[in-house]
C-alpha positions as CSV (number, residue, x, y, z in Angstrom):
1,X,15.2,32.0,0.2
2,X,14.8,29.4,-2.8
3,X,17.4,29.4,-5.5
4,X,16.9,28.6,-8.9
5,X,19.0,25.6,-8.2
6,X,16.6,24.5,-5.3
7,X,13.8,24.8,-7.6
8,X,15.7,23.1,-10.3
9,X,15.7,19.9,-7.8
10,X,12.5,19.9,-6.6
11,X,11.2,20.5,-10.5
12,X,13.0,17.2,-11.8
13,X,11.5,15.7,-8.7
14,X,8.1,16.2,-9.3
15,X,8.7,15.5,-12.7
16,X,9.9,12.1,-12.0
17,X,6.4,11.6,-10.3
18,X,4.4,12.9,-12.6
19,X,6.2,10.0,-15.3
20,X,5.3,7.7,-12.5
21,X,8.6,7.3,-11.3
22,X,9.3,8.0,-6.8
23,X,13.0,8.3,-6.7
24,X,15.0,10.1,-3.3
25,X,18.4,11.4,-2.8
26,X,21.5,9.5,-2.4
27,X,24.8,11.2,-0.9
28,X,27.6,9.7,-2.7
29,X,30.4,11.3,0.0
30,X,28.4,10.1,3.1
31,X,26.2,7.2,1.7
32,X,22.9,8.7,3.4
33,X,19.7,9.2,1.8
34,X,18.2,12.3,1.9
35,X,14.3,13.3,0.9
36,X,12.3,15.7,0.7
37,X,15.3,16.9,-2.3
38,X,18.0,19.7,-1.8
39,X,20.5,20.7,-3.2
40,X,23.5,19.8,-0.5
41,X,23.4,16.9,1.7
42,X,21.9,17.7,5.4
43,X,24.0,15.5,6.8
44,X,27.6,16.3,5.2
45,X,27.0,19.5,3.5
46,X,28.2,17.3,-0.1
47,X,26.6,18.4,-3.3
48,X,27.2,15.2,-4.9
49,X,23.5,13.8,-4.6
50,X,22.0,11.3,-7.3
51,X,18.3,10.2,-7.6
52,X,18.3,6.9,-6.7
53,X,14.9,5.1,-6.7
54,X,14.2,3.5,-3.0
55,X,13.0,0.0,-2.4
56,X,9.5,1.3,-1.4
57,X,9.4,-0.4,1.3
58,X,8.7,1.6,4.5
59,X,6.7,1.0,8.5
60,X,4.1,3.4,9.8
61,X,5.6,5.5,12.2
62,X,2.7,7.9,12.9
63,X,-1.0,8.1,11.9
64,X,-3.9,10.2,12.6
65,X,-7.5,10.3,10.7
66,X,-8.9,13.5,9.5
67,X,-12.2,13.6,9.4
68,X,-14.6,15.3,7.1
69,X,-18.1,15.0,5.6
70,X,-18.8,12.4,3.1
71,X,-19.5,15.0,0.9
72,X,-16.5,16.8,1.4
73,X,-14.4,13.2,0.1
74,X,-14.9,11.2,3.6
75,X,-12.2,10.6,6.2
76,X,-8.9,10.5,5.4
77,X,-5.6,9.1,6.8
78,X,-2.5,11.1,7.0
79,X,0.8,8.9,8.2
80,X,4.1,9.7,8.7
81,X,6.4,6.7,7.1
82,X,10.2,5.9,7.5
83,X,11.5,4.3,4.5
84,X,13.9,1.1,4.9
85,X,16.8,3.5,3.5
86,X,16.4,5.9,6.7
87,X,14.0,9.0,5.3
88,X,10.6,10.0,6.5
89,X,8.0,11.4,4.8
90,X,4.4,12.5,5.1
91,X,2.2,11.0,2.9
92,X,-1.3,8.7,3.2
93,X,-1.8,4.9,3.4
94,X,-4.8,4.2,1.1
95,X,-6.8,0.8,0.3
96,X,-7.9,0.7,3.2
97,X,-10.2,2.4,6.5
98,X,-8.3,5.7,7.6
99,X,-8.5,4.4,11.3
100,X,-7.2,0.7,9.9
101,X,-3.6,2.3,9.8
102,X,-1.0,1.3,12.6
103,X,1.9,2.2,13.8
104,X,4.9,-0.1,13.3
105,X,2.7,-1.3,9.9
106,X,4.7,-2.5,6.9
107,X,3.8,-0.5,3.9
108,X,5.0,0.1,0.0
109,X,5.1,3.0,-1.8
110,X,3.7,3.5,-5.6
111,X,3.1,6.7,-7.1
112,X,-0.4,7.9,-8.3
113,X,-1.8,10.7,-10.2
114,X,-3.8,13.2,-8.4
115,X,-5.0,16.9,-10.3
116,X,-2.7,15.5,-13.0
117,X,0.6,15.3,-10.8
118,X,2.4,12.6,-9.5
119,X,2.0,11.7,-5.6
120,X,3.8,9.1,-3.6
121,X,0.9,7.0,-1.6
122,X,1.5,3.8,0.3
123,X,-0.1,0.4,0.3
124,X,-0.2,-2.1,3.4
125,X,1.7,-5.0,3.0
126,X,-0.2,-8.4,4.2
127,X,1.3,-9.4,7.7
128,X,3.0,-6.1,8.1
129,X,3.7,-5.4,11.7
């Protein structure tokens, strides 16, 4: 069941995407990062968490196309991506074809605006394997 402090959280969370702004969790009893954002650390039970915004910087650690008609939007890629600080997330690699993303690629995140709210996406980075 969701507290209003949970929701509190996740609220400043998405409102740091929507301002264009990705930012995760950062315990400041055990050092880890956390994401997606709670409100005590999974891994020490601290409530001492800051935002911190990450490097970006993340490898492909699963992929998979979903396919639909080109009038439905066309194919699309969804990945799995483990940040350098040591979080996963789901999210998509976009820029390029859906089946063109590999695991063990080198990617960087940057936030984009989709149905007017802010969404964490992921570019390739050249030579990224």
């Amino acid at each position: 069941m969701s507290t209003a402090n949970e929701q509190g959280i996740q609220a400043r969370h998405q409102a740091e995407l929507d301002a264009g702004r990705f930012l995760i969790q950062h315990c400041g009893d055990c050092g880890r990062h956390v994401y997606y954002p709670r409100e005590v650390c999974p891994h020490c039970g601290s409530s001492t968490l800051d935002l911190v915004p990450p490097q970006g910087t993340g490898t492909v650690h699963a992929a998979t196309t979903v396919r639909r008609k080109p009038d439905a939007g066309g194919d699309y890629n969804v990945s799995l991506i483990d940040l350098d600080e040591g979080v996963r997330l789901m999210s998509r690699v976009e820029g390029v074809a859906p089946t063109a993303v590999a695991i063990g690629r080198r990617v960087k995140a940057r936030v984009t605006q989709h149905n007017g709210a802010g969404l964490v996406v992921f570019d390739l980075l050249e030579g990224g394997a």
